[in-house]
N, C-alpha and C positions, 0 to 999 in steps of 0.2 A: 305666131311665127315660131320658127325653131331656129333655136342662135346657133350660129355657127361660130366653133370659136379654133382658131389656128392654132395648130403645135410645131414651132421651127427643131428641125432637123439640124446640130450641128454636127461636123466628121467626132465621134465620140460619144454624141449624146447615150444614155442609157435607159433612159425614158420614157423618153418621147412616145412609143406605144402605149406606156401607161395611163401614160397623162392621154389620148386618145379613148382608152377606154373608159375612164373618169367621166370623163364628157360626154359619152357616151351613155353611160349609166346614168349622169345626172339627167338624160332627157339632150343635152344638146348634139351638134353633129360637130365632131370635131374635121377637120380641114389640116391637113398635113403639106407643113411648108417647107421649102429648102435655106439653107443658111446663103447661099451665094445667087441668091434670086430680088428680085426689088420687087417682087408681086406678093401684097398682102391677099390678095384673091377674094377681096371685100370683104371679111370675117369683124366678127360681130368683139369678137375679143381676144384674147393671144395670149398662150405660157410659153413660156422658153423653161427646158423641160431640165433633169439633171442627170448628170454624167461628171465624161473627164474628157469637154472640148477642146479639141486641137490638142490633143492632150495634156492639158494644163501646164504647160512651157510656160515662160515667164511668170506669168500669175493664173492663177484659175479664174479663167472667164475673160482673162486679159486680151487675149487674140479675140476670141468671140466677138470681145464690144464691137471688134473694129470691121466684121461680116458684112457684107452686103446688102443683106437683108436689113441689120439695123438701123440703116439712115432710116431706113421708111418705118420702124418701131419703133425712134424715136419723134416722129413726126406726128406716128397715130396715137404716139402717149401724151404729146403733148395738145391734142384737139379731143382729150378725155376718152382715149381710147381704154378699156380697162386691160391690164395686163399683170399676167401674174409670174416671177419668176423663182422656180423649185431648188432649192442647193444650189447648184453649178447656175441655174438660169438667177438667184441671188445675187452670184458673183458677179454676173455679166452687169448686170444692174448697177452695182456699184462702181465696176469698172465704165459704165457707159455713161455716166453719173445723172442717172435716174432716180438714184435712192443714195443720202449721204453717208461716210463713212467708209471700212473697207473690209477685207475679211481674208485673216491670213491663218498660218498652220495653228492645228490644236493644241492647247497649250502645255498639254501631255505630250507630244507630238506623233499620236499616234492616230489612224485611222480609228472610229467610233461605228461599232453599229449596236440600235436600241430604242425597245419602243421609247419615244421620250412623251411626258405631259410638259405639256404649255398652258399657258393664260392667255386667254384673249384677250388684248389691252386694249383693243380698237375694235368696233363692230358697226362703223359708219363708212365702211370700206365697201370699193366694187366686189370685195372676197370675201368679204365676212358678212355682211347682213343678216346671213341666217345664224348666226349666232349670236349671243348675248355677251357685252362686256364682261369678264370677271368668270366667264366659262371655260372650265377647266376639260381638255382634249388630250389623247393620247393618239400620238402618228408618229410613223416609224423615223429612223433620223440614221444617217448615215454618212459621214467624211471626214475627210483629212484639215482640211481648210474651210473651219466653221470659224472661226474665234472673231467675232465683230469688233473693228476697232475702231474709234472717232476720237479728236481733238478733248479739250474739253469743252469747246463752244459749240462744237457739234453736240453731244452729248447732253447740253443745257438744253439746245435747240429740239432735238429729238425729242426728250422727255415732256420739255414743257407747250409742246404742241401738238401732241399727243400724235406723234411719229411714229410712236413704237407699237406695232401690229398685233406682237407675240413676245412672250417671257418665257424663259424656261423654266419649271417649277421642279421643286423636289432636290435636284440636281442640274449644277452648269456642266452639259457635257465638254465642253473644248474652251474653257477661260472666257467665253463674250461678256465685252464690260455692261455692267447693270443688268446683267440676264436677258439681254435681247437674242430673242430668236426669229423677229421676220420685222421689218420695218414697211410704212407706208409714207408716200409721198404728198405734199399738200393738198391736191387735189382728191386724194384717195381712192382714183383710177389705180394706179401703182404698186403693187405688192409683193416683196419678196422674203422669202424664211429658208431655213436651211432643211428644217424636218421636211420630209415628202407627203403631203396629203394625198396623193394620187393613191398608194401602198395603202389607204383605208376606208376602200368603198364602197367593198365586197365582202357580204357576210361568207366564212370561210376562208379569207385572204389578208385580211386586218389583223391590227392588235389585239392579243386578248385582252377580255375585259373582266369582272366577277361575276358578268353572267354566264358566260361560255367560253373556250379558247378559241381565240383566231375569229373572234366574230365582230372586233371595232370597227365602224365604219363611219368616225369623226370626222376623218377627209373629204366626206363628199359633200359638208354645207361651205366649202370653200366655190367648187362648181355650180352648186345649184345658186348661190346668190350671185356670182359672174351672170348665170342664164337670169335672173331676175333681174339683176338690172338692165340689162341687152334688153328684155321683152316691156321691162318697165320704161325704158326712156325710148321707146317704136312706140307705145300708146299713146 
C-alpha cells in the first residue's frame, strides 16, 4: 500500500508544500487538506505544517488550535492516528493540548534562523523509528516563538516518561527549558519540534554536512518511519 499522509493548509501556513514534497520523496502520497474543512479525506497520517497561522495574533498557533479541521485531528490523534506537527504546527499542538507545555518568544527575542543538531531522545515514536535513540541530526530551525515552557510537574512528567522526542545539542537556540526541541505524546502517535525536517530531504537542498554542502538529508527518516508504521499496522 502507499500511505497517504495529509498536510493542513492554514490562512499563513509556509510549508505545507514542503512538507508535501517530504512525503513525497519518502515514497508516500501526500493529500493536501484545508484548515476550515471537517474532511480528513481518510489519510493514513497528518502534519500540520510551519508558518505564521492567522498570523500568529494572540499566540502562535493559538487561533489555529480552534480551526475546523481540528475537532476531527484531535479525534484521529486520539484513535492512534499518527500526526506530526512542524514549528507553527508544534504550537498548534500545544495550544490544542495534544502535547504538554507551551511555547513562547525567543529568549533573545529575536527571530532564529540555523541549521540546528538535535538528539533523538525518543525512537519509539510513529516519527522516529527510523532512527536510533542517542542519534545525533542536523535540520534546519527557524522562529520567533520557540522557547518551550512547562510547570515544574510538567517538566518531571515529560522527562520522566520519556516525553521528550528531541533536545537541542551544541547550542539552545531560543531559551527551551532542559533543551527540549520536539516533544511526544503517551501513546507516541503524536509529535511535534520546532526545527523543520521537511528542509532536509533533498541531496542539494539540506544542511551541509562534512561530506558535501547543502547535502543533509536527516529530515526524511522522520517520513519514511510515519509511512512505516501506516504500512506496518495495514499488515
Amino acid at each position: 500500500m502507499t500511505a497517504r499522509i495529509g498536510v493542513i493548509t492554514f490562512p499563513g501556513s509556509l510549508d505545507d508544500r514542503d512538507a508535501q514534497r517530504a512525503i513525497r520523496l519518502a515514497g508516500g502520497e501526500p493529500v493536501a487538506l484545508w484548515h476550515g474543512e471537517h474532511d480528513l479525506k481518510g489519510v493514513d497520517a497528518l502534519v500540520l505544517p510551519g508558518g505564521f497561522s492567522y498570523g500568529d495574533y494572540l499566540r502562535a498557533g493559538a487561533i489555529a488550535a480552534f480551526a475546523p479541521i481540528m475537532a476531527e485531528v484531535k479525534d484521529a490523534a486520539a484513535k492512534g492516528l499518527p500526526v506530526l506537527g512542524i514549528c507553527n504546527g508544534f504550537q498548534m499542538l500545544v495550544e490544542a493540548h495534544l502535547l504538554p507545555g507551551g511555547l513562547i518568544r525567543n529568549a533573545h527575542q529575536q527571530f532564529i534562523r540555523r541549521d540546528q543538531r538535535v538528539r533523538v531522545e525518543n525512537a519509539s515514536t510513529a516519527w522516529t523509528s527510523d532512527f536510533t535513540a542517542g542519534d545525533e541530526i542536523v535540520i534546519p530551525l527557524k522562529n520567533a516563538d520557540g522557547g518551550y515552557i512547562a510547570d515544574a510537574e510538567t517538566l518531571a512528567r515529560v522527562n520522566g516518561e520519556g516525553l521528550v522526542a528531541f533536545r537541542y545539542v551544541g547550542v539552545n537556540p531560543n531559551g527551551s527549558l532542559d533543551d527540549i526541541a520536539g516533544l511526544t505524546n503517551e501513546r507516541r502517535n503524536v509529535v511535534g519540534l520546532m526545527p523543520h525536517p521537511e528542509h532536509a530531504v533533498e541531496p542539494g537542498f539540506g544542511p551541509g554536512t562534512r561530506v558535501a554542502m547543502r547535502s543533509g538529508v536527516d529530515g526524511l527518516g522522520f517520513f519514511t518511519s510515519a509511512i512505516a508504521a501506516v504500512v506496518g499496522a495495514a499488515a
